[in-house]
C-alpha positions as CSV (number, residue, x, y, z in Angstrom):
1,X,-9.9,122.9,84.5
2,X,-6.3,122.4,82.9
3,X,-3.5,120.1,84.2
4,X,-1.9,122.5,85.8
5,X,-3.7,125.7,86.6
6,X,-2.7,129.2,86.8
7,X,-3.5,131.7,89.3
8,X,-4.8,135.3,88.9
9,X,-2.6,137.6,91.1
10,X,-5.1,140.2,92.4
11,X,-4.0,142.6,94.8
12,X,-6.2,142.8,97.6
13,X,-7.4,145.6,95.9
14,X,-5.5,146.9,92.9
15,X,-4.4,144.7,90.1
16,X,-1.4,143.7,88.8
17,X,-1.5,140.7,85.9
18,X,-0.1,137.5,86.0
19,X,-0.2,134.2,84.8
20,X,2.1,131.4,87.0
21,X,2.4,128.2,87.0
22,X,1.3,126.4,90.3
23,X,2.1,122.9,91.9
24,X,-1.0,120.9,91.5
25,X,-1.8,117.6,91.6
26,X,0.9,116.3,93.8
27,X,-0.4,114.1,97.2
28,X,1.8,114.3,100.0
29,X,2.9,110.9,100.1
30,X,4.3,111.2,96.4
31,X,6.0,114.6,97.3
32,X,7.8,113.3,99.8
33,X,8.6,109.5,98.7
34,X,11.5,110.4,97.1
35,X,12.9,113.0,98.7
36,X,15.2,112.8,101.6
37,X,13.6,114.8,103.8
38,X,10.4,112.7,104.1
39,X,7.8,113.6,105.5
40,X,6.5,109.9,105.7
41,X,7.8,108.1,108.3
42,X,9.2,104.5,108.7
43,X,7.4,103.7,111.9
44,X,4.6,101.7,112.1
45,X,1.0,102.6,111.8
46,X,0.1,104.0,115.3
47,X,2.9,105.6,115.9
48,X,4.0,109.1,115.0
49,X,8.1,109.5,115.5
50,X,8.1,106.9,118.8
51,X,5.5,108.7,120.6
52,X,1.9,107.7,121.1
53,X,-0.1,109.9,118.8
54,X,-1.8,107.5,116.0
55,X,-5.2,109.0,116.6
56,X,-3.9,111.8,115.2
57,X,-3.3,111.1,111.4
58,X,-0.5,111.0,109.2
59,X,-0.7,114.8,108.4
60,X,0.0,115.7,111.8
61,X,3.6,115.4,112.4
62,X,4.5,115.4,116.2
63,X,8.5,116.5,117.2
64,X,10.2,116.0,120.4
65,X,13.4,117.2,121.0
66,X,15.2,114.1,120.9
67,X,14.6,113.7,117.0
68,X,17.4,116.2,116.7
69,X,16.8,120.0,115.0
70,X,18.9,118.5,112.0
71,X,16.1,116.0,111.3
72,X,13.5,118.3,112.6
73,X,14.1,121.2,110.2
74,X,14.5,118.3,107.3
75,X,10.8,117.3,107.7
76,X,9.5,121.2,108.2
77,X,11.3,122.4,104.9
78,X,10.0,119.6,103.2
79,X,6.3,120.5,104.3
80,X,7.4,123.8,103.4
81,X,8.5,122.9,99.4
82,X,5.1,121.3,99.2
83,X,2.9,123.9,100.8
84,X,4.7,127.7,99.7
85,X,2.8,128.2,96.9
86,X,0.2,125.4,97.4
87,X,-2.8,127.7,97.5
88,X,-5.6,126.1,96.2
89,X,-4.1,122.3,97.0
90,X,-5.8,119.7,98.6
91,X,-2.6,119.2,101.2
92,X,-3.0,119.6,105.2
93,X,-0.9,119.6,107.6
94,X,0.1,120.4,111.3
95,X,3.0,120.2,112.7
96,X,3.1,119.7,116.9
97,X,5.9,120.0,119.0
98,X,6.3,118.6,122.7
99,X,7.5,120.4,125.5
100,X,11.2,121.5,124.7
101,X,13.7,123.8,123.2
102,X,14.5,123.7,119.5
103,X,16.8,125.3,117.4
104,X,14.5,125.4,114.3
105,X,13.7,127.9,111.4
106,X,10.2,127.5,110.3
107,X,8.7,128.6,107.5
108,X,4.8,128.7,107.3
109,X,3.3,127.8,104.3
110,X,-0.3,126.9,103.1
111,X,-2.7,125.2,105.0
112,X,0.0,124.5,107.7
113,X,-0.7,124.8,111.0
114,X,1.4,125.1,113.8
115,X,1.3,124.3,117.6
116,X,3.0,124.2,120.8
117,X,1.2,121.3,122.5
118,X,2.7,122.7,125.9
119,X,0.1,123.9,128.6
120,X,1.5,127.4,128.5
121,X,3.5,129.1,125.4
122,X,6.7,128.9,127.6
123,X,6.6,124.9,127.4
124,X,8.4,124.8,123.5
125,X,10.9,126.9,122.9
126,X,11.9,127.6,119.0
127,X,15.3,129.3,119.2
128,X,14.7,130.5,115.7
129,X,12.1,132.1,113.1
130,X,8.1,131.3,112.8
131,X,8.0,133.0,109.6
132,X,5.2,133.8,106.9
133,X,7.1,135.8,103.7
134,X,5.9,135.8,100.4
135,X,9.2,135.4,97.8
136,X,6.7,132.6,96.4
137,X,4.4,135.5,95.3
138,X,7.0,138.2,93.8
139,X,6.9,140.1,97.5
140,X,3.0,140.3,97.3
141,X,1.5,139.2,100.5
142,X,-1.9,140.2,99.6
143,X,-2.9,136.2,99.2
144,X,-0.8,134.4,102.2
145,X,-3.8,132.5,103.6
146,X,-4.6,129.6,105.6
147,X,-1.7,129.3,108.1
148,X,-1.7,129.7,112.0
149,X,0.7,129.4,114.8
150,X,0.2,129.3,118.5
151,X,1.3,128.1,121.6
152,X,4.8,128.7,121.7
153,X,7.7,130.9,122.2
154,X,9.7,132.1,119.4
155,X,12.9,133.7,120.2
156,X,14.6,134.9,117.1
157,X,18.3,135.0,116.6
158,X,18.5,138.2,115.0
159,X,15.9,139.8,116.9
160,X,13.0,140.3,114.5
161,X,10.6,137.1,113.4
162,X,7.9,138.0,110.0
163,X,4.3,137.1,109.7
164,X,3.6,138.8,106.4
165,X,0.0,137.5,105.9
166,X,-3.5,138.4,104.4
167,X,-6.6,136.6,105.8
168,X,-7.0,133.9,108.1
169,X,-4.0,133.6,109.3
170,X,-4.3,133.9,113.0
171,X,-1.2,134.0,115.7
172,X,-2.9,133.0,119.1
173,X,-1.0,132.6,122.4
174,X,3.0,133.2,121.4
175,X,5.6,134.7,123.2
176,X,7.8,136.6,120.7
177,X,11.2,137.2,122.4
178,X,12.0,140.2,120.5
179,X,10.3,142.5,117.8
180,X,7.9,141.8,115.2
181,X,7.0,142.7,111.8
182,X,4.2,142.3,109.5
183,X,5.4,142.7,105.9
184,X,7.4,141.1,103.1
185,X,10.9,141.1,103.1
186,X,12.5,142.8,100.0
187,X,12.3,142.4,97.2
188,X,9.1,142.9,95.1
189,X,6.2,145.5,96.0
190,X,6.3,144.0,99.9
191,X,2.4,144.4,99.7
192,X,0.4,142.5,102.8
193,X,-3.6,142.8,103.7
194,X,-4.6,141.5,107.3
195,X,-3.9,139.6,110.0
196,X,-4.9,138.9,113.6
197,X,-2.9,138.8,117.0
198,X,-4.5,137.3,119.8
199,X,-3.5,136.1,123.6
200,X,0.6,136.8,122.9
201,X,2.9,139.0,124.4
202,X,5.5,140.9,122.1
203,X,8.5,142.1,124.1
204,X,9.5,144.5,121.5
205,X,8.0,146.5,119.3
206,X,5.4,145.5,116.6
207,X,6.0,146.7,112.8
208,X,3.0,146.8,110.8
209,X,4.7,147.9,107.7
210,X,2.6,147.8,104.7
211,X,-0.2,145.9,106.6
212,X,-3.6,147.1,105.2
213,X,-5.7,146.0,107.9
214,X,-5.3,144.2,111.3
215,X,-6.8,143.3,114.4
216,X,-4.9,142.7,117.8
217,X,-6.9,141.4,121.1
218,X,-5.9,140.8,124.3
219,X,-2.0,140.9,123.8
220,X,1.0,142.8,125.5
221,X,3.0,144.4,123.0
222,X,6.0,146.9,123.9
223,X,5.0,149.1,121.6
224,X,3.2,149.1,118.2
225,X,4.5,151.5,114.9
226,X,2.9,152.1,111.6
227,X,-0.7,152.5,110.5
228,X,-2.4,152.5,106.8
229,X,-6.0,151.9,106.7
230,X,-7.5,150.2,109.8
231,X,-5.8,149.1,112.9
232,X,-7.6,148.3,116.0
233,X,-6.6,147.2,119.5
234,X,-9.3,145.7,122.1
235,X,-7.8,144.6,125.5
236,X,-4.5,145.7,124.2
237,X,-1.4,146.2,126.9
238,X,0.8,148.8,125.4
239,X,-1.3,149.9,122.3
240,X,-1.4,152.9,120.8
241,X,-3.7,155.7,121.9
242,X,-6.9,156.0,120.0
243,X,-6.0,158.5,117.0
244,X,-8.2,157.8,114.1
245,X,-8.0,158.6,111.5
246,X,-5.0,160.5,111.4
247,X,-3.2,157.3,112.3
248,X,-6.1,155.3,111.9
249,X,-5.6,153.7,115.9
250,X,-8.9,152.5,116.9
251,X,-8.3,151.6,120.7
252,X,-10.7,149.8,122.8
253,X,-9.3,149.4,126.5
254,X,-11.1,146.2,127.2
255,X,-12.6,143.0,125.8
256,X,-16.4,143.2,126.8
257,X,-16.7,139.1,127.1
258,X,-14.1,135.9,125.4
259,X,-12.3,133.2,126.0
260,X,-9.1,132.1,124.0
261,X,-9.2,129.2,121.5
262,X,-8.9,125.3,122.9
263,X,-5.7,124.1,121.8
264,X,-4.5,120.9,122.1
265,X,-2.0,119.7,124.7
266,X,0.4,116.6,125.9
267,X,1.3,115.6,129.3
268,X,5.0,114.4,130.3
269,X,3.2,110.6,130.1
270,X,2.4,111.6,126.4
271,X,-0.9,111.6,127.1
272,X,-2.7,114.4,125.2
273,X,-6.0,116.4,126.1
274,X,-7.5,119.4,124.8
275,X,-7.5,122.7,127.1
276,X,-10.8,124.8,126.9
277,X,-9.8,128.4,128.4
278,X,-12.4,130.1,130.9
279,X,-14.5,132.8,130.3
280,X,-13.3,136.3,130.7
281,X,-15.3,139.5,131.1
282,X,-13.9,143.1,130.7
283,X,-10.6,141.7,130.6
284,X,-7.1,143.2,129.1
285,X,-3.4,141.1,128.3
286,X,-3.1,137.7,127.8
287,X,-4.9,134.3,129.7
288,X,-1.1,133.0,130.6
289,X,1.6,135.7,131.3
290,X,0.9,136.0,134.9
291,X,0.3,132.4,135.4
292,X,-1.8,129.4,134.6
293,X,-4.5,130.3,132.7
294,X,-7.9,129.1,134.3
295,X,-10.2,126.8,132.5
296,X,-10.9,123.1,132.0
297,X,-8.8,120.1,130.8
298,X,-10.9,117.1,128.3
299,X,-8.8,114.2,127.6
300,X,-8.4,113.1,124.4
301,X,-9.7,109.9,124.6
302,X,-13.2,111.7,125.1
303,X,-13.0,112.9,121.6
304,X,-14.2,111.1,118.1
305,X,-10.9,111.9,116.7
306,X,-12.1,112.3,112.7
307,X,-10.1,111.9,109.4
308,X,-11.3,112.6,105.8
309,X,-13.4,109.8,104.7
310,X,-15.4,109.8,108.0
311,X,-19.2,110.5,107.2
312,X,-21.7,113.0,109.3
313,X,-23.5,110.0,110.4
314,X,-20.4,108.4,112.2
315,X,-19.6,111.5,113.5
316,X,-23.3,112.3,114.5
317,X,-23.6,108.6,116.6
318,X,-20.3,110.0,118.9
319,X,-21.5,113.4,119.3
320,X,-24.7,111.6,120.2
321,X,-22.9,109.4,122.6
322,X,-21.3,112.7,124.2
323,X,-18.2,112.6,122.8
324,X,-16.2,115.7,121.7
325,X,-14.9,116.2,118.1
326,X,-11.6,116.3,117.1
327,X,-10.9,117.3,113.3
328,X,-7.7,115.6,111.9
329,X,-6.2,118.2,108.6
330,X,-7.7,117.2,105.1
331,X,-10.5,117.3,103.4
332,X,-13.7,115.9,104.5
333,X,-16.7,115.8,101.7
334,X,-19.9,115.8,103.7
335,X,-23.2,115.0,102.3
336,X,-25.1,115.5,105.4
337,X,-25.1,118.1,108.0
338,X,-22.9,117.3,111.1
339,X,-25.2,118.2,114.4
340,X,-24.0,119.4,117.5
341,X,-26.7,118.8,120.2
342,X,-24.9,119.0,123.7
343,X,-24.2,122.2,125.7
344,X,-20.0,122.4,125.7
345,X,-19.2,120.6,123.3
346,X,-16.0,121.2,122.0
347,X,-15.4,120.8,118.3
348,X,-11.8,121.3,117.0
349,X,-10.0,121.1,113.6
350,X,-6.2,120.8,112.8
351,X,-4.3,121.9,109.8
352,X,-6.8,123.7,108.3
353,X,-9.5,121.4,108.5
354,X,-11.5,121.7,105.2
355,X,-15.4,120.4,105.2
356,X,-17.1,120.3,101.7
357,X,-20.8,120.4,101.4
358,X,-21.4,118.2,98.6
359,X,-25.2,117.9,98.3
360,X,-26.6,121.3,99.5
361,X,-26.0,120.1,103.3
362,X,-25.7,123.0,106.1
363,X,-22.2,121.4,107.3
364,X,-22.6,122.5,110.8
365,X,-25.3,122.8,112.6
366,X,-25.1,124.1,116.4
367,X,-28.2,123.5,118.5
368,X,-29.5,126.5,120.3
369,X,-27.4,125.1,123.5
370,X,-25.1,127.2,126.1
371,X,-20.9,126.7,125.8
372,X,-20.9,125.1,122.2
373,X,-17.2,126.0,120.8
374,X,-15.9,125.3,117.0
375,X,-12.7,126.2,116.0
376,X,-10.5,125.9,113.1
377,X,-12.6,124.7,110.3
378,X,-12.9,125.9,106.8
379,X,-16.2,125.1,105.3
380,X,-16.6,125.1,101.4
381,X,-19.1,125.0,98.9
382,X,-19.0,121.8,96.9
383,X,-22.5,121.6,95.0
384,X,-24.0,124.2,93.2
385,X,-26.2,126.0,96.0
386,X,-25.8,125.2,99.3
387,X,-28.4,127.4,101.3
388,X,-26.1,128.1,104.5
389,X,-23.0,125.9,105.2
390,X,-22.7,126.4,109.1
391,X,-25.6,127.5,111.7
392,X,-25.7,127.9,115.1
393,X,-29.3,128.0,116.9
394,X,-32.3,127.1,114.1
395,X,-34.9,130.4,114.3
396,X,-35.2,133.0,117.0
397,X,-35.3,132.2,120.6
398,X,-36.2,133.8,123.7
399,X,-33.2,131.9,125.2
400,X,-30.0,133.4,126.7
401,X,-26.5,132.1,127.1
402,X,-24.9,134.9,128.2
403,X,-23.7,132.7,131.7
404,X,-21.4,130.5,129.0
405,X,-21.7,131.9,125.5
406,X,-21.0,129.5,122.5
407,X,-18.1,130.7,120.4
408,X,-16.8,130.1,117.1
409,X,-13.1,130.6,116.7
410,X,-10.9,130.8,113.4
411,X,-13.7,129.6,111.3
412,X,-13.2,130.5,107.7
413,X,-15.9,129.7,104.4
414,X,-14.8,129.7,100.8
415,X,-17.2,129.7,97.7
416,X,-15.2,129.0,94.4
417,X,-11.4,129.5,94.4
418,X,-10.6,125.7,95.0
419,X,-14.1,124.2,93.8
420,X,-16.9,126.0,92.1
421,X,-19.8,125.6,94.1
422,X,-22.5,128.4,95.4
423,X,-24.5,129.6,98.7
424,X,-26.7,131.7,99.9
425,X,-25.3,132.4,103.7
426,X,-22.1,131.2,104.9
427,X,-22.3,132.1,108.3
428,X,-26.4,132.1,109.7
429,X,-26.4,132.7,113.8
430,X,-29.8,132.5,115.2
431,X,-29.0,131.5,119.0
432,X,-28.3,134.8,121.5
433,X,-25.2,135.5,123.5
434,X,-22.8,133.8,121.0
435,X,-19.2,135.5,119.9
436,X,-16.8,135.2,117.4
437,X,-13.4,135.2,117.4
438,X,-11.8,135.3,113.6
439,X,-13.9,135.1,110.9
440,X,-12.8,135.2,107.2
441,X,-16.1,134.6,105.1
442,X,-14.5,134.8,101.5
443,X,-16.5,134.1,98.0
444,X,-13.1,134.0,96.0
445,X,-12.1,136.3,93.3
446,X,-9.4,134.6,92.0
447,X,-8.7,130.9,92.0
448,X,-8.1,127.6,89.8
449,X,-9.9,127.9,86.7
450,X,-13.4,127.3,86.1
451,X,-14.3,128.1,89.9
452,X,-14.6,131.6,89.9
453,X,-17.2,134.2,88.0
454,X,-20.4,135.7,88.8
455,X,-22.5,133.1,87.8
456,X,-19.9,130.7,88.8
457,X,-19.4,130.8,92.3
458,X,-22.8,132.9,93.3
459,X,-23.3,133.7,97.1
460,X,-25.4,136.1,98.5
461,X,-24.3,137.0,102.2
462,X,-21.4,136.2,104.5
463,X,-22.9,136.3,107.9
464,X,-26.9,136.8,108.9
465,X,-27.2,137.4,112.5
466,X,-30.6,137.0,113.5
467,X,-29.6,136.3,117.5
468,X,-29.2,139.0,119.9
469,X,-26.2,139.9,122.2
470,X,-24.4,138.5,119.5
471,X,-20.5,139.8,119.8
472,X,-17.8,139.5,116.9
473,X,-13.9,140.0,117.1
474,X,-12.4,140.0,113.9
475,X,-14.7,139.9,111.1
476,X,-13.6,139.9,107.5
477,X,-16.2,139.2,104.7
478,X,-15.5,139.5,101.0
479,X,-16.7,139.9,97.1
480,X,-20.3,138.5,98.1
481,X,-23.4,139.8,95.9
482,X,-25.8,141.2,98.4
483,X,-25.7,142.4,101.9
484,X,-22.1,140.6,102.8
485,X,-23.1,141.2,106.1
486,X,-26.7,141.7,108.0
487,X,-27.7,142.1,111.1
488,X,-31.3,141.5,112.3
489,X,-30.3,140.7,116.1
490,X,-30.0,143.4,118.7
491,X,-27.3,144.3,121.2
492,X,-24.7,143.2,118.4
493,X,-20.9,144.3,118.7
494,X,-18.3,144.2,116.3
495,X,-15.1,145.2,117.3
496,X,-13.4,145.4,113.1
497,X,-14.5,144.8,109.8
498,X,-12.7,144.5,106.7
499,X,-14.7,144.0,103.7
500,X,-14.2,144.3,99.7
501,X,-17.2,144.5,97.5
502,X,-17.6,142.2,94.8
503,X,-14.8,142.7,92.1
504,X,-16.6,140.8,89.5
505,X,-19.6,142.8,89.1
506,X,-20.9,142.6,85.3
507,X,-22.9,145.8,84.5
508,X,-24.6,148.1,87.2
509,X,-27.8,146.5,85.9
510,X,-27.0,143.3,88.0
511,X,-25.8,144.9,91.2
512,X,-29.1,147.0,91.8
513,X,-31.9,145.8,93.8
514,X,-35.1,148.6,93.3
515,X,-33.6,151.9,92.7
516,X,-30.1,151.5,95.2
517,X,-27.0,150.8,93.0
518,X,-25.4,148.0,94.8
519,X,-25.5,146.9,98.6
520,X,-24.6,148.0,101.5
521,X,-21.0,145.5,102.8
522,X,-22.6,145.9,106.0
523,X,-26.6,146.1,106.7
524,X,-28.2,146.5,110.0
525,X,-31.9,145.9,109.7
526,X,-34.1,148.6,110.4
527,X,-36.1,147.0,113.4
528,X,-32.2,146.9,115.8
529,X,-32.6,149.6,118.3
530,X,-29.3,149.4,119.5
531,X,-26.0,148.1,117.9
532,X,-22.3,149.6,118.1
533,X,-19.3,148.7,115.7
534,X,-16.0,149.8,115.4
535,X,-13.2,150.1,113.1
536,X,-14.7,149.4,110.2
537,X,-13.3,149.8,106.6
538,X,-14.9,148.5,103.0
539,X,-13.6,149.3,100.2
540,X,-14.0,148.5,96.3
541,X,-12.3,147.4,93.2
542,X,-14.6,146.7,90.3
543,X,-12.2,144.9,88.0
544,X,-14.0,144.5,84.5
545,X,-13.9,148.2,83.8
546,X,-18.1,148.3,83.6
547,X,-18.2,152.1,85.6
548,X,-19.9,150.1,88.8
549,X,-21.2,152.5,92.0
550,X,-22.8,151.1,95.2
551,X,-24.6,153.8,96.8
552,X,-23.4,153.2,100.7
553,X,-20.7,150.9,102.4
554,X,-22.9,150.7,105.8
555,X,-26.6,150.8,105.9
556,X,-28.2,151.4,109.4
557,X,-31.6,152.5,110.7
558,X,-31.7,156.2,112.2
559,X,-32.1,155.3,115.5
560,X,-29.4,156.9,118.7
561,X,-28.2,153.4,120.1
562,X,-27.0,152.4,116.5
563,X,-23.6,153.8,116.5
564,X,-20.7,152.9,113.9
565,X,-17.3,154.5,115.3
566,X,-14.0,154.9,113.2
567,X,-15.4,153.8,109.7
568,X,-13.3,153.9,106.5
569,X,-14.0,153.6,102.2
570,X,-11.8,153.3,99.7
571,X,-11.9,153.1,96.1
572,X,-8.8,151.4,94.4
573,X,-10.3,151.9,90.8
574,X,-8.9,154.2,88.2
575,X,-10.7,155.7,85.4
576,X,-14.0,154.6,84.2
577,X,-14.2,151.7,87.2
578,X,-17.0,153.0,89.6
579,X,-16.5,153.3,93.2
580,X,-18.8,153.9,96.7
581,X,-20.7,157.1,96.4
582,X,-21.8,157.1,100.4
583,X,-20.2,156.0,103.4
584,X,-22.9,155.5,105.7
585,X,-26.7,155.9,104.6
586,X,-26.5,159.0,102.5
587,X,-23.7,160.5,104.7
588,X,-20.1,161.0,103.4
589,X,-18.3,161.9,100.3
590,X,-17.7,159.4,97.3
591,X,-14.8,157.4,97.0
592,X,-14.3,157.3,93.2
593,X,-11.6,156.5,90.3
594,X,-8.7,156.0,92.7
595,X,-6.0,158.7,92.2
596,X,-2.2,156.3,92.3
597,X,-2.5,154.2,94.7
598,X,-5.9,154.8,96.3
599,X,-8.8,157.0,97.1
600,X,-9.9,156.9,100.8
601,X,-12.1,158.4,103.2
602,X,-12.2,158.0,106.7
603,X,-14.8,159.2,109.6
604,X,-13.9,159.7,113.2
605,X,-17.3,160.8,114.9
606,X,-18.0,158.3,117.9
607,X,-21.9,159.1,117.5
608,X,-24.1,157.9,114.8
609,X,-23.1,159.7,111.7
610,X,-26.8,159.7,110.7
């Protein structure tokens, strides 16, 4: 790896060559020591700007209102100038603000996260932008990861905030006082490729621009414009009518079975707790705009509150003793697996939370328990073949949780990019009943140098579902080398899919497994009698020129109650690069050698295409 490393700017899709400088190397404390604008704060260990949040960490920066926006926007820019083009940096942050109104513009960079710690959106008020633009990246969105806002209410001056974003980047439970839009501002090629709205109310109208892909879920929007691959509403008030492909609206009135995020909250004593939101069945809007939302308060000093350096074991003997867990941002390098044991227990990361598995070690491992939730964690590869970095349930049960489902929420997995390292599953859920709400499952194809090539960072699958009545929201699985996703369980839902094949394929010769070119982005096995999907699109960009094919996009058994609805290829090769020859099975016409900008093919029937 050099001194200071050089990213590869890959459009999510089509390519465009580069080779930039990025900040590296730089810890926090050094960044900010000398400027002006520190970050680091005089007061003394245990306290975080006069108010009692210690247990929190030095990365999480708490505001009040009394601090002054002057101050205020000081420390946000300077997080900002560390974390804009910090992609593949070892910095994390949050920044929380107490109940109030400020008069704040902030810009979201990497790994930052954001949070109202109110107890409903309308508790801090930022008079100002919550913006996610990419002038870092030449006007390219297509790699604005790793940031989040929620909790809050953003009314912007001029009447328009931006969160141009790719993947995992989730906005959850904000009230935007005005319109919203989803792209780069000018200038550059304004390109962006994903995103996710959940529980948050738009008064105006929504703008997805040049948006590729994006999933909104149980929001109020006044109205929604602009479409280009896959956009899909489920529980949505005020979304468009279902129209795919021609725009590609997949609408979906209401959300089968959820509940929101846990987000962390303080009281006017400055006492904080974490709110776990109550179950919902068949439910449209948000949790909070007609009132309270329902569920349960924990306080915080029921947590082990974690910071990097912490071991699995220490964290094991609390969750043992029945304590909650309470990720504070960095980077944690685990050489054992963490276990969660207890029915509702509540496991919750902060600015990006980053676990590493060092030694092989399954991070996470969820017993086959009822109301387990984890949420905003990012779990890596760190060794050279770690067999599945998070788990939830350990081999097929009879068992059913459907009374209080275990959720995972915002939970993202990386293989190379930051560190080489390989896997074989990211994602392995073997329990019944669970859901999940936002999952990027990523093997990188671009990233610091020496952690990225097909031998480099090898992983085989994103997600293997092996319970039943498993439910996902959101799923977005990427560049791994066999079936990125596959399905054993029955009963499954997934309500989106975004997907790209591997880009780094080397010859056809070692993408082919028997006589099928490739595999399938999206597998479900041929025992599932019953298993519906929608909004699906996978698409291809083979980038070493080597004429690559994959035969299908979706494999699934010929069977009625299997039934993908609104599914979507395209090819973003040109000449001599390969591309899908089959939608679905051996149904639907080759996407192939991209003509300008794209090739793409899109299929409406709502009954199996089979």
């Amino acid at each position: 790896m050099s001194v200071i490393p050089t990213r590869r700017t890959v459009l999510r899709g089509a390519a465009v060559a580069a080779a930039v400088p990025l900040a590296g190397g730089i810890s926090a404390g050094s960044a900010f020591a000398s400027s002006s604008a520190s970050v680091s704060s005089s007061h003394e260990p245990g306290n975080v700007y006069g108010h009692s949040a210690a247990a929190l960490g030095p990365n999480v920066l708490v505001f009040d209102p009394s601090m002054g926006d002057a101050a205020i926007q000081a420390k946000v820019d300077a997080v900002f100038a560390l974390q804009e083009s910090n992609q593949f940096g070892s910095e994390r942050f949050a920044l929380a603000f107490r109940p109030g109104t400020y008069h704040v513009d902030i810009n979201v960079g990497f790994y930052t996260h954001v949070l109202g710690l109110g107890a409903a959106p309308g508790d801090v008020v930022i008079n100002g932008h919550v913006t996610v633009d990419a002038q870092w990246f030449e006007g390219n969105g297509t790699q604005n990861f790793w940031r989040a806002a929620e909790n809050l209410t953003i009314v912007p001056p001029d009447g328009l905030n931006r969160w141009a974003v790719a993947q995992a980047c989730p906005l959850r439970r904000v009230h935007i006082k005005g319109n919203a839009t989803l792209w780069p501002s000018p200038p550059g090629n304004r390109w962006s490729s994903g995103g996710y709205l959940a529980d948050s109310v738009v008064d105006g109208y929504v703008e997805s621009g040049s948006q590729q892909q994006w999933l909104s879920r149980n929001d109020t929007i006044g109205s929604w414009t602009g479409a280009n691959w896959n956009m899909v509403f489920v529980g949505v008030q005020g979304a468009p009518a279902q129209s795919f492909p021609t725009p590609p609206h997949t609408t979906i009135d209401r959300t089968p079975v959820v509940r929101e995020k846990p987000f962390l909250t303080v009281d006017r004593h400055g006492s904080y707790q974490v709110f776990v939101p109550a179950l919902r069945r068949n439910s449209t809007g948000t949790t909070w705009a007609s009132g309270p939302a329902a569920g349960r308060t924990i306080a915080l000093s029921r947590f082990f509150v974690a910071r990097p350096g912490d071991s699995a074991a220490e964290i094991n003997r609390a969750l043992e003793r029945g304590q909650h867990l309470l990720f504070t941002p960095g980077i944690y390098n685990l050489s054992s697996t963490i276990r969660v044991t207890r029915p509702g227990t509540v496991v919750l990361g902060l600015g990006y939370t980053t676990l590493r598995s060092t030694h092989g070690n399954t991070l996470i491992e969820v017993a086959d328990v009822s109301g387990v939730t984890v949420a905003g964690v990012l779990v890596e590869a760190a060794s050279t073949h770690t067999p599945v970095l998070l788990r939830v349930g350990h081999g097929r049960s009879r068992r059913r949780h459907d009374a209080d489902p275990t959720a995972l929420f915002d939970v993202f997995a990386r293989i190379g990019g930051a560190i080489a390292g390989g896997a074989g599953v990211s994602v392995q859920i073997d329990s019944n009943d669970v859901f999940c709400d936002h999952l990027w499952l990523w093997r990188a194809d671009h990233g610091l140098d020496d952690t990225v090539g097909w031998a480099v960072n090898p992983a085989d699958t994103g997600i293997l579902v092996n319970g039943d009545h498993v439910t996902t929201y959101g799923l977005f699985v990427e560049h791994y080398q066999k079936y990125e996703v596959l399905w054993n369980g029955d009963h499954g839902r997934t309500y989106f899919f975004q997907n790209e094949h591997p880009y780094d394929v080397p010859t056809q010769s070692a993408w082919t497994h028997g006589s099928t070119k490739g595999y399938a982005a999206y597998k479900v096995a041929d025992r599932v009698r019953e298993h519906h999907a929608w909004g699906l699109g996978s698409y291809c960009f083979f980038n070493l020129n080597a004429d690559i094919y994959t035969d299908r996009a979706y494999e699934i058994p010929d069977t009625p109650g299997v039934v993908f609805t609104d599914l979507m290829t395209v090819c973003l090769n040109g000449p001599g690069g390969g591309g899908i020859v089959h939608c679905i099975n051996d149904a639907g016409d080759p996407v192939q050698n991209g003509f300008g900008t794209y090739n793409m093919k899109a299929y409406s029937n709502g009954e199996s295409v089979v």
